[in-house]
N, C-alpha and C positions, 0 to 999 in steps of 0.2 A: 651783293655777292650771290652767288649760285648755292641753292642749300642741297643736302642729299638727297631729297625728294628728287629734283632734277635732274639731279647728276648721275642718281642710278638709275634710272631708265632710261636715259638720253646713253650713257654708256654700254649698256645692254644691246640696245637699237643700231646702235657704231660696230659692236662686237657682231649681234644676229648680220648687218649685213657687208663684216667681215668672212663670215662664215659662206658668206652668197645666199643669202636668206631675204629677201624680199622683204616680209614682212616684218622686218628690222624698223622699217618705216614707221609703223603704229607706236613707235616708242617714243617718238619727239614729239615734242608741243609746238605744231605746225603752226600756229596762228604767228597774228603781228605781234604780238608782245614773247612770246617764242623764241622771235627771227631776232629780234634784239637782245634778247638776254643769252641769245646761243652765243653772242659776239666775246661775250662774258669768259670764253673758251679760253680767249687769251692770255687771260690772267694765269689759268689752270695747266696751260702750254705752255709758258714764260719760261719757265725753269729747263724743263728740257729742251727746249728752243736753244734756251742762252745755252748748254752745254753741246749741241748740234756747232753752236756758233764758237765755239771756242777748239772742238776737236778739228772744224773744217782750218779758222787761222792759227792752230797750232801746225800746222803744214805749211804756212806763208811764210812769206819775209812782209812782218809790217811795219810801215813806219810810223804810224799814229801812237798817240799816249792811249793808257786806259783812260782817261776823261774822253777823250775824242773815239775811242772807239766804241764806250760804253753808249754814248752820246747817239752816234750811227747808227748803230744796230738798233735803239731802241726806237729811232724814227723809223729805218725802213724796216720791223716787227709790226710795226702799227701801219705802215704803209703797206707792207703783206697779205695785211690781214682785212684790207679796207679793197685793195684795187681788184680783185678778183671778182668778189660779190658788186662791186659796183658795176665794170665789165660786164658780168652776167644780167644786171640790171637792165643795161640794152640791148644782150643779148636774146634775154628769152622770149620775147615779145615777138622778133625777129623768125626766132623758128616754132612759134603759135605752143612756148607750155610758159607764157606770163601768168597763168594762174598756178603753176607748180613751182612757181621762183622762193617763195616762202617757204619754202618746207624741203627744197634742193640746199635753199645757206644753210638751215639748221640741220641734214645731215651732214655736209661738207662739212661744217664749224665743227662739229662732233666729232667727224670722222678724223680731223687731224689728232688726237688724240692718241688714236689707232695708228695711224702712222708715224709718231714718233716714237711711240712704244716698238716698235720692227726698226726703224731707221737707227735710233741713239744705240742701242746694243752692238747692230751690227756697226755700223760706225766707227763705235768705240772700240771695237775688239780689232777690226781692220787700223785704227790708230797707233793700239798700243804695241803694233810690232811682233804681239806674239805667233801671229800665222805667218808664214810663208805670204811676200808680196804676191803671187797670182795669187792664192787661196783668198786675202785680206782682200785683192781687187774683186772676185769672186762675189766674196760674200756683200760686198757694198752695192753690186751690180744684181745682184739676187733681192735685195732686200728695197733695192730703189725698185725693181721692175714689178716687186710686190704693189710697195705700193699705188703703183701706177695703174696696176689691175683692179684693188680695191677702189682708189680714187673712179676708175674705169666702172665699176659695177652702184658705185653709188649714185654717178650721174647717169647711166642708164636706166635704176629701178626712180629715184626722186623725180628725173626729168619726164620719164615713162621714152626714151628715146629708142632705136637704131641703136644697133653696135657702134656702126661706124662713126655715127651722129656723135653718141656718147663719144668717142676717142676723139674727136675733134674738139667735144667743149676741154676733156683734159692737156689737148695741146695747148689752147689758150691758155689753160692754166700753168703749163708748166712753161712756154713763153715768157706769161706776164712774171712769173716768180724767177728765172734768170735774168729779168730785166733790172727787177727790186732788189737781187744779190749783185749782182754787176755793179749798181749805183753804189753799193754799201760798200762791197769789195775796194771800186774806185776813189771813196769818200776818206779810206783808214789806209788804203794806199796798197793795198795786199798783193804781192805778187808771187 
């Protein structure tokens, strides 16, 4: 397990380059044994993960049981969390920063943190009806675009990339990750 040692400076680092702080960087333990234990995040996301996963198909019609949906989602969480960094795996070599691929996963691994702390809030207050539907669409559209700028500024400072450059590794990512909810959506039947 992740002890506090870890977790507060790897979260510090996730926050500093929230803030757009570049040297958010110095905070993770960029090495191989780092890159694996940042994977660890999972555990640490799980929780607000499965409630992200519950407020989206509390809006479906599903026909799966809780065994089969529990079952789902707990595969494509672990497939979430595996297909991006492997993807990146051939992709970095490709645009010459294979020596910054270790220490891009363990901000990204981090950085989800950061974004679920912005994403479940607004999520859930856009769920529970009490805004106005434009306001609630609003705020789930504000808080995703957040994200996509921090996800945006962390693979620009990790990768050392281009704006543009960076916006294209986050397309992949956000490609590969409606590909991984699509399968799961289709697996419990969610419509």
């Amino acid at each position: 397990m992740l002890t506090l040692a870890e977790i507060g400076p790897a979260l510090y680092g996730a926050w500093r380059l929230a803030l757009f702080d570049p040297s958010g960087m110095r905070y993770f333990d960029r090495s191989l044994h780092g890159f694996w234990r940042s994977f660890r995040v999972a555990v640490l996301a799980a929780v607000p993960a499965a409630l992200l996963v519950w407020i989206h198909l509390s809006g479906l019609r599903v026909d799966a049981g809780p065994p089969r949906i529990l079952a789902a989602e707990t595969i494509f969480y672990i497939i979430g969390w595996v297909a991006f960094p492997l993807a990146m795996f051939y992709v970095a070599p490709l645009i010459d920063r294979a020596d910054h691929y270790l220490g891009f996963i363990v901000a990204y691994n981090w950085a989800s943190l950061i974004q679920l702390a912005v994403l479940l809030p607004a999520y859930g207050l856009a769920a529970s009806r009490i805004l106005p539907p434009g306001a609630s669409d609003a705020l789930s559209f504000a808080a995703w675009g957040a994200v996509l700028v921090y996800e945006w500024f962390v693979v620009r400072t990790a990768l050392e990339l281009p704006g543009l450059a960076a916006a294209g590794i986050v397309l992949l990512d956000v490609i590969l990750s409606l590909i991984v909810d699509g399968f799961a959506d289709a697996l419990v039947h969610a419509t």
